[in-house]
Backbone as a chain_set.jsonl record, in Angstrom:
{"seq": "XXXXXXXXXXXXXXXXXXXXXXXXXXXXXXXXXXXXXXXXXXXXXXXXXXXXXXX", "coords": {"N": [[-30.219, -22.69, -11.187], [-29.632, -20.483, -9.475], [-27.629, -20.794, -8.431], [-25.519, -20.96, -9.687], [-25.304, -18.594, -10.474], [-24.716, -17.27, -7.748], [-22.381, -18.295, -7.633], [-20.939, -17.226, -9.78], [-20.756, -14.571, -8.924], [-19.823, -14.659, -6.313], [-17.471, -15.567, -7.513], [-16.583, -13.067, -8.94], [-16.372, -11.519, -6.737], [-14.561, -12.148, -4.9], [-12.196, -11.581, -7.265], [-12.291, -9.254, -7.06], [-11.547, -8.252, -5.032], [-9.104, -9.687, -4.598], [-7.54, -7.204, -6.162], [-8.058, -5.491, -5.282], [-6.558, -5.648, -3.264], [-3.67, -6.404, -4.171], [-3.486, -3.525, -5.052], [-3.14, -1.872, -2.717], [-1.338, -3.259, -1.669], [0.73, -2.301, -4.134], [0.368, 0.45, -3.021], [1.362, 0.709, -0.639], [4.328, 0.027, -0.89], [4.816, 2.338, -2.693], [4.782, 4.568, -1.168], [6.075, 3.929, 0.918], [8.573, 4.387, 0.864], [9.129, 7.385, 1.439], [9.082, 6.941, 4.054], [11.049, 7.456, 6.744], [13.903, 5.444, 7.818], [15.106, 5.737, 10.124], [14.894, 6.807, 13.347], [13.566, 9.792, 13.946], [14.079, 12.775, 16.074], [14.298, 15.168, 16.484], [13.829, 18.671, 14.995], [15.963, 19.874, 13.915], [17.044, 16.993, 12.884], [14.607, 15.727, 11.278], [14.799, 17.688, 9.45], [17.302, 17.005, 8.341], [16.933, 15.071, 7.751], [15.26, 15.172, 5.423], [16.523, 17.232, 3.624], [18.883, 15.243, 2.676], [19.486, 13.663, -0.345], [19.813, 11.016, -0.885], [18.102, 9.75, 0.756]], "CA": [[-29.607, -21.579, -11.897], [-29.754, -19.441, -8.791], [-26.388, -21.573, -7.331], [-24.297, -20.599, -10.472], [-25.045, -17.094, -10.847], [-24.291, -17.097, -6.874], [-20.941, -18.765, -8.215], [-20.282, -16.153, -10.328], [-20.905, -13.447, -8.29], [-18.039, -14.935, -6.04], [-15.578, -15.125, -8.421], [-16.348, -11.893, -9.401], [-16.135, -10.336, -5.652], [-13.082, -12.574, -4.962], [-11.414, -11.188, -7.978], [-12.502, -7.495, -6.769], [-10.53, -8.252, -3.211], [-8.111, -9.788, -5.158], [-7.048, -6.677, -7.01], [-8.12, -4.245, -4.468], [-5.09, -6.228, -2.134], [-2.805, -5.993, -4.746], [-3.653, -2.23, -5.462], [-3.096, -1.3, -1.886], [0.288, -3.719, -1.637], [1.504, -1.237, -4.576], [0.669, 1.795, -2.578], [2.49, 0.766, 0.633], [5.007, -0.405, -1.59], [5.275, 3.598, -3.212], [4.64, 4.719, -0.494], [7.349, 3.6, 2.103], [9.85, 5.234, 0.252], [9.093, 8.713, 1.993], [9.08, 6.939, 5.263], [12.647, 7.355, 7.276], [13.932, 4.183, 8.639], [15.846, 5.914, 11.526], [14.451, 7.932, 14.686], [14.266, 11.535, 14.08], [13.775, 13.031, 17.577], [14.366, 16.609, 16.773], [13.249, 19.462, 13.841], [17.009, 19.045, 12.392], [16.884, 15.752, 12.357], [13.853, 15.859, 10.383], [15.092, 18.97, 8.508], [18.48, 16.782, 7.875], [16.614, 13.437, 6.518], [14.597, 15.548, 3.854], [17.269, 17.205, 2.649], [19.307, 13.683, 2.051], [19.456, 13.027, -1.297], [20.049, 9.656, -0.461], [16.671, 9.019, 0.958]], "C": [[-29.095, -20.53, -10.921], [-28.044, -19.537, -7.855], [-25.14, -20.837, -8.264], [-24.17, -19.11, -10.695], [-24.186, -17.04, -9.172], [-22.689, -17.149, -7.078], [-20.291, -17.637, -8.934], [-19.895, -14.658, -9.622], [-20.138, -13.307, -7.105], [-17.388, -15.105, -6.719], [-15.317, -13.893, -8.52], [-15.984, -10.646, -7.819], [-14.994, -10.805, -5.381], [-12.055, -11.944, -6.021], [-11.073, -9.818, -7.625], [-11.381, -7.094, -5.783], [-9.535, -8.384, -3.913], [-6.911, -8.354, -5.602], [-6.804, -5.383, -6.395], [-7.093, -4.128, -3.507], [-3.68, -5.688, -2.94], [-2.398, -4.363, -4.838], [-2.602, -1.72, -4.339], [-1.771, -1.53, -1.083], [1.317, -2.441, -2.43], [1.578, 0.342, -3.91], [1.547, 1.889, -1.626], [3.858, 0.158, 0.018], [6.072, 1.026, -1.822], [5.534, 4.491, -2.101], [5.701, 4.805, 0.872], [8.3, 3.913, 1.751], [10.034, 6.498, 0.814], [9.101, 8.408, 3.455], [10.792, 7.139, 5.792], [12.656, 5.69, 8.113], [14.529, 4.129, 9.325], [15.147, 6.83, 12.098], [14.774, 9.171, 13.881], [13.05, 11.846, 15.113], [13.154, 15.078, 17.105], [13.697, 17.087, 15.035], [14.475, 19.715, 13.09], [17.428, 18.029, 12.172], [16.537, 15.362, 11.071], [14.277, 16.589, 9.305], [16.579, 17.921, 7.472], [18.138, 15.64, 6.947], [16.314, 13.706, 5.395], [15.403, 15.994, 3.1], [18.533, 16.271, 2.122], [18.903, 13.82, 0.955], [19.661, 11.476, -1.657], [19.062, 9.086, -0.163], [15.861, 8.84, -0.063]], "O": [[-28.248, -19.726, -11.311], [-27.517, -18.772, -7.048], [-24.126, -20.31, -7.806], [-23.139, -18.527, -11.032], [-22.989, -16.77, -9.263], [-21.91, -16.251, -6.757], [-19.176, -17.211, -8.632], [-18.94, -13.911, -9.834], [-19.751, -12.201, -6.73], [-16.281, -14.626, -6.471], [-14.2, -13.423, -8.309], [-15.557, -9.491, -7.815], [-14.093, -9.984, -5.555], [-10.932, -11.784, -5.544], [-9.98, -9.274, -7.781], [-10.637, -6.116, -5.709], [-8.843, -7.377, -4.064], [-5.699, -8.446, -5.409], [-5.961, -4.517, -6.628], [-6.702, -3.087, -2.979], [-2.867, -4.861, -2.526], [-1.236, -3.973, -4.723], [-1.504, -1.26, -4.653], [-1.195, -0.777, -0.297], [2.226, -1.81, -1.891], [2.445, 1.188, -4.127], [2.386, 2.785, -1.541], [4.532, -0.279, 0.951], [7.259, 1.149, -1.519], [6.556, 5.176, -2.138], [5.906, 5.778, 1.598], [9.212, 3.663, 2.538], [11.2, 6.885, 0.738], [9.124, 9.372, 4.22], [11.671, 6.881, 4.97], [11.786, 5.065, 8.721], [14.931, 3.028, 9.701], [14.72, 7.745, 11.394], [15.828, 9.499, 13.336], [11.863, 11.523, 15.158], [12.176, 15.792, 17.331], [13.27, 16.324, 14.168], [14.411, 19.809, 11.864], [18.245, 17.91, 11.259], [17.217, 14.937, 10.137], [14.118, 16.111, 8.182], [16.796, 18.078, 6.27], [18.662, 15.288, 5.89], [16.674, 13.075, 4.401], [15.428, 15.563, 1.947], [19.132, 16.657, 1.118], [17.724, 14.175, 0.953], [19.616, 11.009, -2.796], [18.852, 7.962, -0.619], [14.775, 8.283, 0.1]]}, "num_chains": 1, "name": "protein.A"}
């Protein structure tokens, strides 16, 4: 009995990872949207990407 609860108790942590991967896919997902995907060197660089409406 002690083999199947073990059994269960992997599925159930496998499912946990499972979901906790996914979770953390959607954040870098939301996430990478605020990143720039060109060099900014300088403070109007920076100043010029944020105000982009485009980004």
């Amino acid at each position: 009995m002690s083999k199947k609860e073990s059994r269960k108790q992997r599925k159930l942590r496998k499912a946990k990872e499972r979901r906790q991967a996914e979770q953390a896919i959607k954040e870098i997902q939301f996430y990478s949207q605020f990143v720039p995907t060109v060099e900014l060197r300088t403070p109007e660089e920076v100043a010029a990407w944020l105000n982009n409406d485009d980004n």
